[in-house]
N, C-alpha and C positions, 0 to 999 in steps of 0.2 A: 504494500500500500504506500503509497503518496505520504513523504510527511507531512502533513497534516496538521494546522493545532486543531487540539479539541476544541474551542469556543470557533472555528470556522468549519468544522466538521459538523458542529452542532447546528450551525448558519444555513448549512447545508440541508441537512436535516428539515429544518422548518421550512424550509424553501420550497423542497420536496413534497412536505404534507402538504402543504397551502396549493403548489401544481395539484397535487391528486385531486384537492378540495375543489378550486376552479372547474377544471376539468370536468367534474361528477355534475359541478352546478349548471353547466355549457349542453351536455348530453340531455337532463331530463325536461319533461315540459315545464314552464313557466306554471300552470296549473298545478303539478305534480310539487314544485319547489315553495307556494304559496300556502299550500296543506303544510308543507314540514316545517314552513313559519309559523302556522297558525300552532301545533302543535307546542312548538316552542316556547312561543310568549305564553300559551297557557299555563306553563312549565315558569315560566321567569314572573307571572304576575304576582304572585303571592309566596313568598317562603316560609322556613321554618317558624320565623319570627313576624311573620304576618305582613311582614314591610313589604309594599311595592316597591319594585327596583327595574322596571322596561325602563329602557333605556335603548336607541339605538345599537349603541355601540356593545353593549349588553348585548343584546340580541345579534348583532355579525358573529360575537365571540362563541355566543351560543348555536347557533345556526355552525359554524365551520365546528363546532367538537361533536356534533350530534351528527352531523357527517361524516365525521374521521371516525366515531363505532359505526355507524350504517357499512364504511367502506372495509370495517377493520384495515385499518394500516395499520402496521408492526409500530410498537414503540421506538423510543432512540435505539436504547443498545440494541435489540434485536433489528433493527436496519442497519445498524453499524455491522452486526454481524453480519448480515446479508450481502451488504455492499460489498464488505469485505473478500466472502464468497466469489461474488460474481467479479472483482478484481483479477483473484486467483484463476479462478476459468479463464479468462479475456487474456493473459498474459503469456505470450508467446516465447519459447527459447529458440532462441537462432543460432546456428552453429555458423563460424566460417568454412567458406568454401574453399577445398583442393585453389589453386592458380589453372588446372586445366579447366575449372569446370567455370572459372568464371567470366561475366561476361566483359567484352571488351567496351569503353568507351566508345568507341566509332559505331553507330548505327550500322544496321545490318541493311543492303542494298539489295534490289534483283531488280537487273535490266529485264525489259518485256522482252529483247532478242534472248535471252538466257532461256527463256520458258515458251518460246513462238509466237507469242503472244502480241497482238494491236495494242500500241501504246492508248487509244483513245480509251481501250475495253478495263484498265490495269489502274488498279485499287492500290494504296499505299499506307500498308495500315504498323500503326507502333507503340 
């Protein structure tokens, strides 16, 4: 893995959920995203302590966490460990190659008299 600091891996992280979050609110209908508001503030109007606390911004906060269990996304560490994962997949070893086997600098050529071929008909692909 990349080093990394934690507080930008963390950056990362949140950036991450927030994409998934968009994303999920992009895909369903504007009808279907109005329902899971309406649930919500019913959720936010009244607490334990009886206080009204809607609030706009209350409600984005509420609305994106009640989406991220709808979605289950993996917590921090367990994306961290995932990420992780799929780092090590994606990571390729490369050997050098023999000097015969490798290729020269100079682009590889073929005249159309080499192959019989009408210069008009001759594709040059690289």
């Amino acid at each position: 893995m990349k080093s990394t600091s934690l507080r930008s891996l963390r950056r990362a992280y949140v950036d991450w959920v927030e994409e998934q979050i968009e994303e999920f609110k992009d895909r369903i209908p504007r009808s279907q995203l109005l329902q899971l508001a309406d649930e919500v503030v019913t959720g936010l109007r009244v607490d334990k302590d009886g206080q009204y606390q809607l609030t706009e911004i209350l409600l984005c906060n509420a609305m994106d966490r009640r989406i991220f269990r709808m979605l289950k996304l993996p917590g921090y560490r367990a994306w961290c460990a995932q990420r992780k994962a799929e780092e090590a997949a994606a990571t390729v070893i490369t050997f050098p190659l023999p000097e015969r086997f490798a290729l020269s600098s100079a682009p590889m050529a073929a005249t159309a008299a080499e192959y019989g071929e009408e210069t008009s008909a001759l594709a040059c692909v690289g």
